[in-house]
N, C-alpha and C positions, 0 to 999 in steps of 0.2 A: 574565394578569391584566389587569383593566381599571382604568383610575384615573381618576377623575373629580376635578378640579378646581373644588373651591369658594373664596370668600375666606378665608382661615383654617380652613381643617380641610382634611384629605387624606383620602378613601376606599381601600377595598381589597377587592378582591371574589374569593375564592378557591373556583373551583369545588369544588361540593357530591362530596364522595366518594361513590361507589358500590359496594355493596355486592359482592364478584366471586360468581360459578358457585360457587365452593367453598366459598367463608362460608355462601352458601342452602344447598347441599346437609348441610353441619354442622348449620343450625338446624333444618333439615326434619326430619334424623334423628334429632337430641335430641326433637323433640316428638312421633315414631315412637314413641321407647324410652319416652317419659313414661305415652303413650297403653296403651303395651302393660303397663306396669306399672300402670296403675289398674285393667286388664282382667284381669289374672291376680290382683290382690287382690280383686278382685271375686268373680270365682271360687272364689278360695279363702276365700270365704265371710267374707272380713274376717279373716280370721288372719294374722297377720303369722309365723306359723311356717313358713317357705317350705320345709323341710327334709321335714317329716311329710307321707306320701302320701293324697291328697287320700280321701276316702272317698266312696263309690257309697252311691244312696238304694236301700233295700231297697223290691224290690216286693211288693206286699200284693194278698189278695183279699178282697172284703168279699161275706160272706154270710150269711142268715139261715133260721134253724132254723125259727123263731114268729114270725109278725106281730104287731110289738108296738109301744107307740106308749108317752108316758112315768107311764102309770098302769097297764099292764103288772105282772103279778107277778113279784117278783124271779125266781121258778123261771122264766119265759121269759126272764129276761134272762141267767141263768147259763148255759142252753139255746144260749142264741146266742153266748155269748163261747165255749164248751166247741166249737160249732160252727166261731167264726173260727178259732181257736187249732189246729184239724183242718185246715182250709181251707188255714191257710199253713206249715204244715210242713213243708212240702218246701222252700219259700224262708225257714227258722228252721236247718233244715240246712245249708245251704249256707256258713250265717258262722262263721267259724272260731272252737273254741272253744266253739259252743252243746253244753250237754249236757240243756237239756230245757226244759217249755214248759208251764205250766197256770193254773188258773185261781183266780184268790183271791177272796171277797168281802170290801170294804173301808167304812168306813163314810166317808164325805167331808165330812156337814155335821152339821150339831149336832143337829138333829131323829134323827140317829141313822140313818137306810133307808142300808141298805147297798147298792154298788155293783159289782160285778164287776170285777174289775183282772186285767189278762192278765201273767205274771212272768215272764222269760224268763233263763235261768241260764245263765250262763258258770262256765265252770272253766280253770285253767289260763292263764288272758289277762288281758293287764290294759287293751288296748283296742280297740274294735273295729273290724274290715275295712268294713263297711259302716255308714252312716249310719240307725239304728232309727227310723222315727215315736215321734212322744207319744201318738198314739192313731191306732188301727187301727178302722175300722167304728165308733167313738163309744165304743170300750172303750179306756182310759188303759192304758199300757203301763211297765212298770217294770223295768229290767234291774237283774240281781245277779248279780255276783261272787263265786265260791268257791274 
């Protein structure tokens, strides 16, 4: 310690503590474990349900029966969902629980033109192995349970 003598007052000067090897290596790794748990809630997509096994996105193929653009008559656009709905049925089998696959026409706005909607049927399950899209090739996808 150093002491410096003034008239009426006494100093005192206590070297600055340093932090050791083993304190850093503690801090490092807590912001290790921080980093890695913002990375796996990330992941899991924002859910804080850590227990449920994560779900796989279903892959899709998009294909077309009729060239058609959005003044197309509804009969090519049923054409074409009747088409995707062929196209990916072999990746509709694969998810446990599917027991079938078709096509509905639904109406969505007030004006009334109806739309094609693909429904894909579960039996048996209450949820699913894979992650479904909301829409497949620009056809809305609806899943139901039975």
């Amino acid at each position: 310690m150093m002491e410096f003598e003034e008239p009426g007052t006494e100093f005192e000067f206590e070297k600055a503590k340093s932090r050791g090897i083993m304190e850093k290596i503690r801090i490092a790794t807590l912001f290790l474990v921080f980093l890695l748990a913002i990375a796996f809630i990330i992941k899991n997509r924002f859910d804080f349900n850590f227990l449920k096994p994560l779900r796989t996105p279903m892959k899709t193929e998009c294909v077309q029966a009729i060239k058609f653009d959005s003044s197309t008559s509804e009969g090519a656009q049923l054409a074409n969902a009747h088409a995707v709905v062929n196209a990916n049925m072999p990746h509709f089998k694969n998810i446990e629980g599917f027991s079938r696959a078709y096509v509905q026409s639904r109406s969505r706005e007030a004006s009334g033109k109806r739309y094609p909607e693909i429904e894909l049927e579960f039996k048996d399950v209450t949820t699913i192995s894979s992650e479904i899209p909301e829409v497949i090739c620009g056809f809305k996808i609806s899943v139901i349970f039975k």
